[in-house]
matplotlib code that plots the C-alpha trace (Angstrom):
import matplotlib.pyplot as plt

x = [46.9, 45.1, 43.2, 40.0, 40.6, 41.7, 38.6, 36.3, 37.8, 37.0, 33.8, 33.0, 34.5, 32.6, 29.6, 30.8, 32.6, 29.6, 27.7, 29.9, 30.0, 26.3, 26.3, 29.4, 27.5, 24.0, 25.9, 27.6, 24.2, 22.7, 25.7, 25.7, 21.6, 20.7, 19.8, 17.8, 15.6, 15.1, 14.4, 12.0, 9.9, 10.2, 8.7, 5.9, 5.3, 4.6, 2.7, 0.7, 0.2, -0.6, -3.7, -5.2, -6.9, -8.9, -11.0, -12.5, -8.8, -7.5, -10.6, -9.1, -5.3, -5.9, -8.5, -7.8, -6.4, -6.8, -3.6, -1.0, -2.0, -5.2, -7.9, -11.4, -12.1, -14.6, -13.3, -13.4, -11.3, -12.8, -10.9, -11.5, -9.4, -6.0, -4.4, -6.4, -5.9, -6.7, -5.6, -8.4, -7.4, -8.3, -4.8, -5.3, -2.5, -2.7, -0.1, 2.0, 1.2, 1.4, 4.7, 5.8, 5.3, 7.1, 9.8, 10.0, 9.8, 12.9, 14.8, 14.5, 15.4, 18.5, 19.6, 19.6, 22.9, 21.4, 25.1, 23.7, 20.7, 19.2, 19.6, 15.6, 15.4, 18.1, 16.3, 13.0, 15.3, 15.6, 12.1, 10.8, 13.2, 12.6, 8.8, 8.9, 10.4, 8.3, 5.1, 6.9, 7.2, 4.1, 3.0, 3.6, 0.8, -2.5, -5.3, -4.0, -5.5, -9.0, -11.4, -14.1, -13.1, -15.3, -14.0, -12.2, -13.4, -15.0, -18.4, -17.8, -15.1, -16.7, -20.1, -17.4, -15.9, -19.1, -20.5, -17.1, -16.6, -16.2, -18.2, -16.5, -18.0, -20.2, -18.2, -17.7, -21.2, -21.0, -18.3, -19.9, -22.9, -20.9, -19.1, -22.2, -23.3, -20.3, -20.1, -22.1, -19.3, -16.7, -18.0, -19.0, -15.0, -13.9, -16.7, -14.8, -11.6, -13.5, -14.7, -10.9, -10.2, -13.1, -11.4, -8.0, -9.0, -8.4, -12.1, -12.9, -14.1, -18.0, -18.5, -16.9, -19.0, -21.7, -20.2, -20.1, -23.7, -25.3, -23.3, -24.5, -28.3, -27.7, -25.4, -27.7, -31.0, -33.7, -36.4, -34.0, -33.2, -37.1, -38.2, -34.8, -33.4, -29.9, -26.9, -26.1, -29.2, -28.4, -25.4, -26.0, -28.6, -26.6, -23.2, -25.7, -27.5, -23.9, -23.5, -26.5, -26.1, -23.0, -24.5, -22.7, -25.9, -29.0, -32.4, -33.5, -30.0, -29.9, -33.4, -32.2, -28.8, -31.2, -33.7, -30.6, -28.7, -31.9, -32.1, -28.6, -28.4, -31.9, -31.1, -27.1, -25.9, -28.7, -28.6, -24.5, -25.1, -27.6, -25.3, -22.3, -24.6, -25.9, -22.1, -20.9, -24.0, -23.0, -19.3, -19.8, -19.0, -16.4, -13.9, -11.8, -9.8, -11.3, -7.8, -5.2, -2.8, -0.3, -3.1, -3.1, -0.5, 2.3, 0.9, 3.4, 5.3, 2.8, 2.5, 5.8, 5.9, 2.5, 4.0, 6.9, 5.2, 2.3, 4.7, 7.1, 9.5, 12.6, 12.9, 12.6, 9.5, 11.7, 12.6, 9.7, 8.3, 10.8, 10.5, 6.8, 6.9, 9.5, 7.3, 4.2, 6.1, 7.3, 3.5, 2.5, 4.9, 4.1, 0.1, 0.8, 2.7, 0.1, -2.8, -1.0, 0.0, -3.8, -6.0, -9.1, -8.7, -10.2, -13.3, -15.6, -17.8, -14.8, -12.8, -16.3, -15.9, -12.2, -13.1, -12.1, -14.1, -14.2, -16.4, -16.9, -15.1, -13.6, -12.8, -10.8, -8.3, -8.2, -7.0, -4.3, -2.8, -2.5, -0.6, 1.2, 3.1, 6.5, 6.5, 5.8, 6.9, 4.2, 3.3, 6.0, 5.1, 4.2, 1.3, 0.7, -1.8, -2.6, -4.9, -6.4, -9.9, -11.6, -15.0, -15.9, -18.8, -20.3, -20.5, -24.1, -26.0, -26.1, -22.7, -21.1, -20.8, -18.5, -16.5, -13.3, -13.8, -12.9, -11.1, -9.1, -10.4, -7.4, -7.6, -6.0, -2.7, -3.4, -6.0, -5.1, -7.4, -10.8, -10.0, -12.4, -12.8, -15.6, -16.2, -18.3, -20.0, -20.4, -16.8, -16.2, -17.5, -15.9, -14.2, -10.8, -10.8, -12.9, -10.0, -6.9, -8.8, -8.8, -5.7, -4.7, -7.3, -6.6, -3.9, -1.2, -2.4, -3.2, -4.5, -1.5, 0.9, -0.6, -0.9, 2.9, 4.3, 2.4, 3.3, 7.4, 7.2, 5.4, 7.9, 11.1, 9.8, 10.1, 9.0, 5.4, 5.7, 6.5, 2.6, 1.5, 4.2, 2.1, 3.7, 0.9, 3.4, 4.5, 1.6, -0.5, 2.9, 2.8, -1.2, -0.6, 2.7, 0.9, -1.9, -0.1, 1.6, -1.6, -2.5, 0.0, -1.8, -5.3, -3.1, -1.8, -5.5, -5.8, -2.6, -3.9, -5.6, -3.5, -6.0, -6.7, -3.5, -2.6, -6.1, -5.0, -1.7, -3.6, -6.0, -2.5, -0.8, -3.8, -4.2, -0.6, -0.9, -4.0, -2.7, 0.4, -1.0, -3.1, 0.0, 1.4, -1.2, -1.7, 2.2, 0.5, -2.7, -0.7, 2.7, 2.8, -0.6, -2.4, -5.5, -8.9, -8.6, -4.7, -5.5, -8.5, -5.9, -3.5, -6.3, -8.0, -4.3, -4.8, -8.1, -10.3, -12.6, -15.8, -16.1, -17.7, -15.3, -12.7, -14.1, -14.5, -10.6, -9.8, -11.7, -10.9, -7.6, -7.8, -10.0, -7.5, -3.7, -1.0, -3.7, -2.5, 0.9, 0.5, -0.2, 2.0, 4.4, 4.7, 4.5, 7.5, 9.7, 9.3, 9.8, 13.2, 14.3, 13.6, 15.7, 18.3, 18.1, 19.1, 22.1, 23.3, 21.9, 23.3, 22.3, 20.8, 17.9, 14.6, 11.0, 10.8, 13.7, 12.9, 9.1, 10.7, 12.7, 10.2, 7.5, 10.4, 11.6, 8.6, 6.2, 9.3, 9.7, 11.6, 15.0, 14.6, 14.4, 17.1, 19.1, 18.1, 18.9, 22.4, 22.9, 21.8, 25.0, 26.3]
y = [-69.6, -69.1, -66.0, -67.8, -68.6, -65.5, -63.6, -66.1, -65.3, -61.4, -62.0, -63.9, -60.5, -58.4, -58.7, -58.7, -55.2, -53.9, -54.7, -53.1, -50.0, -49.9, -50.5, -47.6, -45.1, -46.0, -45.6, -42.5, -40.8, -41.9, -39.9, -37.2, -36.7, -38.7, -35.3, -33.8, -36.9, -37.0, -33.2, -33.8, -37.0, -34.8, -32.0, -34.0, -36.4, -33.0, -31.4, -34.2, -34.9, -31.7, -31.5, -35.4, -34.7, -31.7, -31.9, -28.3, -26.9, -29.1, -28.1, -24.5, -25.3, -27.7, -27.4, -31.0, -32.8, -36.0, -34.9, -34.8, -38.0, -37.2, -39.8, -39.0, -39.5, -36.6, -35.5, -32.9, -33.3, -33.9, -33.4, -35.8, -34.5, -33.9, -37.5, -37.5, -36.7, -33.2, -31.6, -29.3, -25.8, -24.0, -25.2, -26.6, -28.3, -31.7, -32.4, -35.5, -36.7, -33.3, -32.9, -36.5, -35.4, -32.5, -34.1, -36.6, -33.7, -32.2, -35.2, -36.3, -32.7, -32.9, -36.2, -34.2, -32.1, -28.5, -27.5, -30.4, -29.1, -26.7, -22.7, -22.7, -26.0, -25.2, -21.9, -23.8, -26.4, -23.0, -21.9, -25.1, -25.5, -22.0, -23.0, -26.6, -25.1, -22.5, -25.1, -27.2, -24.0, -23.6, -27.2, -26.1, -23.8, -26.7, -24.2, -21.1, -20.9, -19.8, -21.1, -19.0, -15.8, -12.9, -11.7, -14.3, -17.4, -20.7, -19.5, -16.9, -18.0, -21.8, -19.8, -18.4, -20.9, -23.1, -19.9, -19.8, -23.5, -23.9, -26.6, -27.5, -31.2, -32.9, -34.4, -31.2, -30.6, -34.3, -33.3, -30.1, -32.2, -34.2, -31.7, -30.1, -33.0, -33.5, -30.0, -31.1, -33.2, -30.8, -28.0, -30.5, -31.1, -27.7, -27.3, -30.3, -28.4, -25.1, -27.2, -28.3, -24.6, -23.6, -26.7, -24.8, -21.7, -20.2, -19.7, -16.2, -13.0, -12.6, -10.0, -12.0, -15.1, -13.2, -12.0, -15.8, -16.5, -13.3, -14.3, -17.6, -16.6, -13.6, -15.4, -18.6, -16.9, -19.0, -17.1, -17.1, -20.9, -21.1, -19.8, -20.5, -17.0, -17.6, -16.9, -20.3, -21.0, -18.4, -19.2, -22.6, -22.6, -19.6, -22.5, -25.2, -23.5, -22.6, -26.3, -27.0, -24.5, -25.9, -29.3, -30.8, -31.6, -32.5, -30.3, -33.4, -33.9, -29.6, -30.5, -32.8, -31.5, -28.3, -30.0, -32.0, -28.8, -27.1, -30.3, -30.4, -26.6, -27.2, -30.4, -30.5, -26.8, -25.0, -27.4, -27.2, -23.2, -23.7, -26.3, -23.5, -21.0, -23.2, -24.7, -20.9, -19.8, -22.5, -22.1, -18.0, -17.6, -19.7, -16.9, -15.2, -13.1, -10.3, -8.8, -9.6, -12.5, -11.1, -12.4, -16.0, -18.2, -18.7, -15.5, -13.3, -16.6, -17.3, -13.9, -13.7, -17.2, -16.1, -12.4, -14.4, -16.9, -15.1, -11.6, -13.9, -11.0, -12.1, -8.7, -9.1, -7.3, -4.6, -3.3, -3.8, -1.0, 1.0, 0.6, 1.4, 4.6, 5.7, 5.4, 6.9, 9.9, 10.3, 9.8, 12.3, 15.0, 15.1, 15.1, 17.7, 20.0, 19.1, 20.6, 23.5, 23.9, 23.3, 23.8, 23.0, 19.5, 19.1, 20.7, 17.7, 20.1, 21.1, 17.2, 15.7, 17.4, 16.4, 12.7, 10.2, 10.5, 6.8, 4.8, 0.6, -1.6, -3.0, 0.7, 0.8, -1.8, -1.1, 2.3, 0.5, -2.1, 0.9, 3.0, 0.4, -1.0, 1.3, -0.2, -3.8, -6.2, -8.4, -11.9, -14.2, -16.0, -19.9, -19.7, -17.8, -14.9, -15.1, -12.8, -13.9, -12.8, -11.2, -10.7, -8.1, -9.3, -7.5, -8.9, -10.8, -8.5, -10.9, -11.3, -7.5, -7.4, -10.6, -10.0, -7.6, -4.6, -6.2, -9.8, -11.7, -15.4, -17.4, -19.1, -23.1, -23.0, -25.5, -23.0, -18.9, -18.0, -17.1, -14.7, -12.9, -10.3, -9.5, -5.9, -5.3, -2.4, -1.3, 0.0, 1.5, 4.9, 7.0, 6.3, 6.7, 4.1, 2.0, 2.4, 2.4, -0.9, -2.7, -1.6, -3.7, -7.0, -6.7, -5.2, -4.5, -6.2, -10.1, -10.7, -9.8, -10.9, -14.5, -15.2, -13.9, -15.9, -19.0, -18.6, -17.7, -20.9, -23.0, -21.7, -22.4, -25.7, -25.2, -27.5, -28.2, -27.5, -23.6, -23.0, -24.3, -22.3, -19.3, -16.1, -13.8, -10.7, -10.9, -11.8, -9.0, -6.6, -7.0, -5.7, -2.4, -1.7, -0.9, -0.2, 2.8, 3.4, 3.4, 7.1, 8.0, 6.9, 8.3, 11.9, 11.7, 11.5, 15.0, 16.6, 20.0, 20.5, 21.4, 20.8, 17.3, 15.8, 17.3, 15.8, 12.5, 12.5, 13.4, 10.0, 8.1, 9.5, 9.1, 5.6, 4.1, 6.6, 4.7, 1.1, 2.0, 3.3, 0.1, -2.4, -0.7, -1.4, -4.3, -5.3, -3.0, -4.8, -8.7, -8.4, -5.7, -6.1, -2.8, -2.3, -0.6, 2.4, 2.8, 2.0, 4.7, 7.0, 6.2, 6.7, 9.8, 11.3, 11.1, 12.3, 9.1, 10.0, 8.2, 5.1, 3.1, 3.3, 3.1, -0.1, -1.6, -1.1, -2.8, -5.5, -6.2, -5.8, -8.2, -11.0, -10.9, -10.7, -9.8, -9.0, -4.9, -6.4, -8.9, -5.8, -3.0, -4.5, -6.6, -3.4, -1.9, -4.8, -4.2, -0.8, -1.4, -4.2, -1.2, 0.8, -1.8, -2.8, 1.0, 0.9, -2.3, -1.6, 1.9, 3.2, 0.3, 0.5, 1.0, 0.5, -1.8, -4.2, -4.5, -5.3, -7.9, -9.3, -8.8, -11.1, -13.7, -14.5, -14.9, -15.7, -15.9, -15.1, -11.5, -13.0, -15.2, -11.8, -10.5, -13.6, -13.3, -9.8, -9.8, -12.3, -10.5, -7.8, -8.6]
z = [-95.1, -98.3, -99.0, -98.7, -95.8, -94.3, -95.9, -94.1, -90.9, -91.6, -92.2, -89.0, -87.1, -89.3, -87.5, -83.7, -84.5, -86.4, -82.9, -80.8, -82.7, -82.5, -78.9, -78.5, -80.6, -78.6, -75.4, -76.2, -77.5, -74.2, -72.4, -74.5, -74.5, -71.2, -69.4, -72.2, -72.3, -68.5, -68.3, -71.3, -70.1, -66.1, -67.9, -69.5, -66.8, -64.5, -67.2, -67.4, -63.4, -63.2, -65.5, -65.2, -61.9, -63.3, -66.4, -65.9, -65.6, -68.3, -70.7, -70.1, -70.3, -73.8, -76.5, -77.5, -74.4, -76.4, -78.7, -75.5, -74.4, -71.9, -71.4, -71.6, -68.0, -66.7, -63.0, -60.5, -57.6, -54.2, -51.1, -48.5, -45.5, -44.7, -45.3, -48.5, -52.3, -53.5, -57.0, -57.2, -58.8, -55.2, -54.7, -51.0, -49.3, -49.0, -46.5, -46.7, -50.1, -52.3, -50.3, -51.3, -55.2, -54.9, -53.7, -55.9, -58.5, -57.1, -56.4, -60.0, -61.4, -59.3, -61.1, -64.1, -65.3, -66.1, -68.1, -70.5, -71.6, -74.5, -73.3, -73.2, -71.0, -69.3, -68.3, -67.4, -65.2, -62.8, -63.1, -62.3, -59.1, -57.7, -58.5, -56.6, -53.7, -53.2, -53.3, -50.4, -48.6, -48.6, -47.6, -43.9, -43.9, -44.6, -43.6, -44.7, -48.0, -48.5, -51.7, -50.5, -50.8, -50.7, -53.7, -55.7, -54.3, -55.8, -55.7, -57.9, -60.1, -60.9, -62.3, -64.2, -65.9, -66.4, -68.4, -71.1, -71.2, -74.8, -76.8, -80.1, -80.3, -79.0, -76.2, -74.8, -74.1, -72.5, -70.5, -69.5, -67.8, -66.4, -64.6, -63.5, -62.2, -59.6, -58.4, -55.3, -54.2, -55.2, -53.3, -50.6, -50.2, -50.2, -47.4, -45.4, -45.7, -44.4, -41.1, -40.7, -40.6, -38.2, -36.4, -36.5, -35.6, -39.0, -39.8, -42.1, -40.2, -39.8, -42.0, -44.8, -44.0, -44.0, -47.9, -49.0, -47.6, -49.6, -52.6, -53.0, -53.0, -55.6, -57.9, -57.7, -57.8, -57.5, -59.7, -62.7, -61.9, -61.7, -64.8, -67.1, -67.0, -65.0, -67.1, -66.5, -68.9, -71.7, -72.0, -72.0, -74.7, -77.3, -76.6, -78.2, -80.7, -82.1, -82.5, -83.9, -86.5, -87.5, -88.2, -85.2, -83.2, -84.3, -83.1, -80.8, -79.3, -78.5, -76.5, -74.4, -73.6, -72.9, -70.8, -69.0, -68.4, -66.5, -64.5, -62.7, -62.5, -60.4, -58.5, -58.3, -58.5, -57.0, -53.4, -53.7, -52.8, -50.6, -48.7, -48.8, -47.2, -44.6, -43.7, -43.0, -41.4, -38.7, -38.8, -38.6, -35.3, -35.0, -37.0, -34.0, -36.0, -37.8, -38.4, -40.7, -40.9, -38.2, -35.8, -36.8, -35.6, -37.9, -40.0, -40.8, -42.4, -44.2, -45.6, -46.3, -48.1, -49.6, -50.9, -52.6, -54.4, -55.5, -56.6, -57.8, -56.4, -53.6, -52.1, -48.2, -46.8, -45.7, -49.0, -50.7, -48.2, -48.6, -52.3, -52.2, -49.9, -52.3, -55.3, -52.9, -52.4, -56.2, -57.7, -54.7, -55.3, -59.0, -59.0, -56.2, -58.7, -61.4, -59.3, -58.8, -62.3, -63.3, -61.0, -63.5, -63.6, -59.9, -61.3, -62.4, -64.4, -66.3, -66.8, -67.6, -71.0, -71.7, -71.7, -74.6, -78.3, -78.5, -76.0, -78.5, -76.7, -80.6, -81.6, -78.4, -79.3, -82.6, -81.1, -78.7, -81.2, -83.7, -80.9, -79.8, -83.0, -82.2, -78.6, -78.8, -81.4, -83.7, -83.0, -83.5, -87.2, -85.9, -87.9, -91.7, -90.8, -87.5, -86.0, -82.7, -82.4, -79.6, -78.1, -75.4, -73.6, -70.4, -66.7, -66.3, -63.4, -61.0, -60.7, -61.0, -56.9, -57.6, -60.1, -61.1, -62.9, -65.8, -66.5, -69.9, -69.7, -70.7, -74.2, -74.2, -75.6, -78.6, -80.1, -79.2, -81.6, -79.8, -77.0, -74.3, -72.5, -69.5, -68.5, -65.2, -66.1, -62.5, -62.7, -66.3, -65.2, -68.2, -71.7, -69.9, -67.4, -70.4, -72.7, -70.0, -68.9, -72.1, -72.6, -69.2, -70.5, -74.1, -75.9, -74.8, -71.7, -71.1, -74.1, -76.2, -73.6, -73.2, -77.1, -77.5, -74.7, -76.0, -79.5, -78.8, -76.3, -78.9, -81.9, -79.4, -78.7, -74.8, -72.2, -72.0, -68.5, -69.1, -69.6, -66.1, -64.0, -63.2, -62.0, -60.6, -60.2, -63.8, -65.1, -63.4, -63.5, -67.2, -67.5, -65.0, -66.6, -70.1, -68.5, -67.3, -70.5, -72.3, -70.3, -72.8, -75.8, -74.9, -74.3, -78.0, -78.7, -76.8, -77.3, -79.1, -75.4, -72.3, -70.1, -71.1, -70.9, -67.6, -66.3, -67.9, -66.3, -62.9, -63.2, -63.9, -60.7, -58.7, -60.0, -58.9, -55.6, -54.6, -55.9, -54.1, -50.8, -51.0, -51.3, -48.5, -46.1, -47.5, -45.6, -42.6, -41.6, -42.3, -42.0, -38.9, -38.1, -38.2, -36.8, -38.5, -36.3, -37.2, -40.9, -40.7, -39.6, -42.1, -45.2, -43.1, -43.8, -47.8, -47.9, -47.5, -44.6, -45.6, -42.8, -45.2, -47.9, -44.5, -43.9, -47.8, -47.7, -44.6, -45.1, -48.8, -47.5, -44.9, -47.2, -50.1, -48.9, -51.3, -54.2, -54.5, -54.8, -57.3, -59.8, -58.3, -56.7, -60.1, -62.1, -59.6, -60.7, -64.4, -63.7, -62.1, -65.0, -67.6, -65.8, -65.7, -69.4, -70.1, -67.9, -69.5, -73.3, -73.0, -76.6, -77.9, -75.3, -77.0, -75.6, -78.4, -77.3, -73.4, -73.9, -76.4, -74.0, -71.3, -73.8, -74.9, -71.4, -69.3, -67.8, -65.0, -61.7, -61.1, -60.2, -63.6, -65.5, -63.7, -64.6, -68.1, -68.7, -67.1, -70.2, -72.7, -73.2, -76.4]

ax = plt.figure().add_subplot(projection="3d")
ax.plot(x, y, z, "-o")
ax.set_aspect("equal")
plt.show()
C-alpha cells in the first residue's frame, strides 16, 4: 500500500473520531454538571413562578424585573374559590393546585444529586426542601390563614405598600395606576375567601371584626379623600414631582397621572373599603370562637405547623416552654436584684432625667454603626464604596392605630441603595426606646442585616431562590437580638452614672420579661387553650391588673398567633447558637466571628444554622 494511500485512509477516520470525542467530552460534562444545571434552571424556574403572579410583590422583590426575564404584564392576583388559582402575597391556600406545584417542586429536587452540587447550592438544596415541605404541611389547613388581621392584615399593609412604591420611570407610575385600579377585585377575592371561612366556621371574633370595620373608615377617610389630603395623595404627588424634577416627566404628563391617581383612589379604592366593611358587618356574627386556636377544629395542628414555619425553630412545643419559663425566671430574678440594689430607678421623677442626650433619628444610627464596628463586620465589597442610604420617615396619623411601633420597608435586591425606615410616633415615648428601636429597624437591625445577606448572596453567586425563602424567626430573632445588645451601647453613653446604667439594664430585663411572658401565653391561650379569666390571672400575678390592658393582650394574642415568638422565640435560638459557637470555637470565639457567621449563613431556618455551625470547626 503506498503511503498516499494509507494517509487518505487517516484522513477519512479523522473526522469520525474527532466526533466522537466531542460527543464523549459533551456527554461526560453533562454527567459531571447535570445536577448543577437542574438545581440552577429549579431554582430560577421557582424564583420566577414565584414572583409572575404578583407585580406589587415583584415591584418590591426587583427594581428592574425586566433584567431576570419578567414581562411587563400589570397583575394582582384574585382568588376565585377553593378549586381556583391564587398567588396573592396573603399566602392563602389554594388546595389542590398549590399542592400539585409543590410537589412537582419536590419531586424535581429529588431527581437532583445534592453530593454533586456547589457547598452554597448544595446548602440552599436543604433550605428549599425543609421550606417545600413545610408549605404542603400547611396546604391541609385552607381557612386557617387570615388576610384581615386586626393588626397586620391587608387593609393595613396594601396602604402601605402603595404609599413606598417606588417610581424610577415612567412605567412605574403606569404600573402604579394600574394596580390601583384592580384593588377592587383583589380585595373582592380575599372577601370570597373570608365568606368560605364564615362558611367553615372559622370566621374572626366580633371584637376583631368590629377592629377591621373601624379600620377601614379611619385609614380610608373620606374627608381627606374628599379634599386631596389622604397620604395616599401626598405621597402620590412628592413620588411625581421627584420625576418631574428629574426631567423624566413632563409638567402635563405629572397632571394627569395626578388627576388619574385622585380618580381611582375615589372610585376604585375608596368603594373596595367600603365593600370590606360592609362584607364583615354581615359576616360578624357568624365568628363562634372568641378564643384561641385550641377551639377551632384541627387548631392545635395548625398552631403547631404555624409555630414551626413561621419561627423557623423544630423544638417540639414542650420545650420551647420549658425554654421560655426558664429565660422568664432568669430576666426575673435579675431585674428583681436590680430593684433591690437601686431602688431609684422605679422612681419616674428620678429615671426621667437619666434618659439618652441624642433624640434625631440620623444622629441615632450614626451612634449605633459607630458602636457597632468591633461587633459586626462591614459590608461585603460587591460594589466600590457602597453606602446604602437611609431615610427615617414618621407613621401618617391615620394610620398609627395600624401599624407597628416602628417597621424597615424591604429594599429590591437589584438596587440596596435607598432604604426606609417608618417610626409610629405613638410608641417612641423616650430617646431610649427611640434609639433601642432603630437599633432593631436600622443598624444593626433589618436594615443592616438585609443589605449584608443580599450582598454576601449576590457576591457567592447563590441561587436566586435564596432571597424569596423567608424565615420570620431569623429574620425577626436577628432585630431583637441586637436590639437587646444595643441597651449596651446607649449604657456606654452613660457609664460615669450608676444610676443610669442600672435603669437601662432594668428597661432591657423588663423588655424580654414582658416579650417572654407574652410568648408564653401566646402557647397558653392556642396551644392549651387558656381562657381570658385564666390569662387575667396569669398577668394579675406579674403586676398587670388593668382589665383593659388584660383584655388588649388577650385579644392581640388571640388575633395574631405565634407573633411574640417570631421575635423572642427567634432571639432564644440565636442566643443558644452563640452559646454553642463558644463551646465549639473555644478561644477563637469572638462577637465578631458568630454575627459573621450568623450574617453569611442565613436567612436559614434554626436547624440550617445548627447544621452550618457544626461544620465550621476547623
Amino acid at each position: 500500500m503506498s503511503i498516499c494511500t494509507e494517509l487518505s485512509k487517516k484522513k477519512k477516520y479523522l473526522p469520525v473520531a474527532a466526533v466522537l470525542f466531542a460527543v464523549l467530552a459533551i456527554l461526560c460534562f453533562f454527567l459531571l454538571f447535570k445536577d448543577r444545571l437542574q438545581f440552577v434552571l429549579l431554582s430560577k424556574d421557582l424564583f420566577h413562578s414565584e414572583l409572575s403572579g404578583n407585580t406589587l410583590t415583584l415591584h418590591y422583590t426587583l427594581a428592574y424585573p425586566e433584567n431576570y426575564g419578567f414581562e411587563e404584564t400589570v397583575v394582582l392576583p384574585c382568588y376565585t374559590g377553593i378549586s381556583g388559582h391564587n398567588g396573592s402575597s396573603s399566602d392563602i391556600s389554594v388546595g389542590s393546585d398549590d399542592k400539585k406545584e409543590i410537589l412537582k417542586a419536590l419531586s424535581a429536587l429529588s431527581k437532583i444529586s445534592k453530593n454533586r452540587l456547589s457547598e452554597t447550592d448544595s446548602y440552599t438544596y436543604d433550605l428549599l426542601s425543609r421550606y417545600l415541605n413545610h408549605r404542603l404541611m400547611g396546604e391541609q389547613f385552607d381557612y386557617f390563614t387570615e388576610p384581615f388581621s386586626p393588626n397586620s392584615g391587608i387593609q393595613s399593609g396594601l396602604p402601605i405598600l402603595l404609599a413606598d412604591y417606588t417610581f424610577r420611570r415612567k412605567q412605574d407610575v403606569e404600573a402604579y395606576l394600574s394596580l390601583l385600579d384592580q384593588t377592587d377585585e383583589y380585595l373582592s377575592g380575599l372577601l370570597l375567601y373570608e365568606t368560605e371561612k364564615a362558611d367553615e366556621g372559622l370566621f374572626m371574633a366580633d371584637y376583631s371584626a368590629d377592629k377591621v370595620i373601624d379600620a377601614c373608615s379611619t385609614i380610608m377617610d373620606k374627608d381627606q379623600l374628599a379634599n386631596g389630603t389622604h397620604f395616599l395623595h401626598s405621597t402620590f404627588e412628592e413620588r411625581i414631582n421627584n420625576l418631574t424634577e428629574e426631567g423624566i416627566l413632563t409638567a402635563l404628563e405629572a397632571d394627569q397621572y395626578i388627576s388619574e391617581n385622585d380618580r381611582l383612589l375615589t372610585t376604585v379604592m375608596a368603594p373596595a373599603y367600603e365593600q370590606i366593611a360592609d362584607t364583615f358587618t354581615v359576616l360578624k356574627d357568624t365568628g363562634n370562637n372568641p378564643y384561641g386556636l385550641y377551639y377551632f377544629p384541627e387548631g392545635r395542628e395548625y398552631y403547631e405547623y404555624l409555630l414551626a414555619s413561621v419561627t423557623g425553630s423544630d423544638r417540639p412545643v414542650s420545650e420551647i416552654k420549658r425554654l421560655l419559663f426558664d429565660d422568664f425566671q432568669e430576666n426575673y430574678n435579675a431585674l428583681l436584684a436590680l430593684v433591690t440594689k437601686y431602688p431609684q430607678i422605679t422612681d419616674a421623677g428620678i429615671t426621667s432625667s437619666l434618659d439618652l442626650s441624642i433624640d434625631d433619628p440620623a444622629a441615632i444610627l450614626q451612634d449605633l454603626q459607630t458602636r457597632m464596628c468591633d461587633d459586626f463586620p462591614a459590608f461585603p465589597a460587591v460594589e466600590d464604596n457602597f453606602v446604602p442610604s437611609v431615610t427615617v420617615k414618621s407613621v401618617s396619623p391615620s394610620m398609627k392605630d395600624y401599624c407597628s411601633p416602628a417597621y424597615y420597608l424591604t429594599p429590591p435586591i437589584d438596587d440596596m441603595q435607598n432604604n426606609i425606615i417608618y417610626i409610629n410616633g405613638k410608641n417612641a415615648t423616650d430617646r431610649l426606646t427611640l434609639y433601642t428601636t432603630l437599633a432593631h429597624e436600622g443598624y444593626p437591625g433589618h436594615l443592616y442585616q438585609t443589605v449584608y445577606s443580599q450582598l454576601y448572596l449576590r457576591q457567592n453567586d447563590a441561587s436566586p431562590i435564596r432571597y424569596l425563602l423567608h424565615y420570620g424567626g431569623y429574620v425577626e430573632g436577628w432585630a431583637y437580638y441586637v436590639e437587646d445588645l444595643s441597651y449596651s451601647y446607649a449604657e456606654d453613653q452613660v457609664r460615669n452614672n450608676a444610676y443610669a446604667v442600672a435603669y437601662y439594664e432594668a428597661c432591657r430585663l423588663n423588655r424580654n420579661i414582658h416579650l417572654c411572658l407574652y410568648s408564653l401565653l401566646d402557647i397558653a391561650i392556642h396551644y392549651d387553650g387558656a381562657t381570658p379569666e385564666q390569662v387575667r390571672k396569669i398577668l394579675q400575678s406579674v403586676g398587670i391588673t388593668s382589665p383593659s390592658s388584660v383584655t388588649a393582650i388577650y385579644q392581640y394574642i388571640t388575633e395574631e398567633p405565634v407573633n411574640y415568638l417570631k421575635y423572642y422565640l427567634g432571639y432564644m435560638e440565636i442566643t443558644l447558637l452563640r452559646e454553642k459557637a463558644k463551646l465549639l470555637w473555644e478561644d477563637d470565639f469572638t462577637l465578631y466571628r458568630f454575627h459573621q457567621f450568623l450574617l453569611e449563613t442565613g436567612p436559614s431556618d434554626f436547624a440550617g444554622l445548627h447544621e452550618q455551625l457544626q461544620k465550621s470547626i476547623p
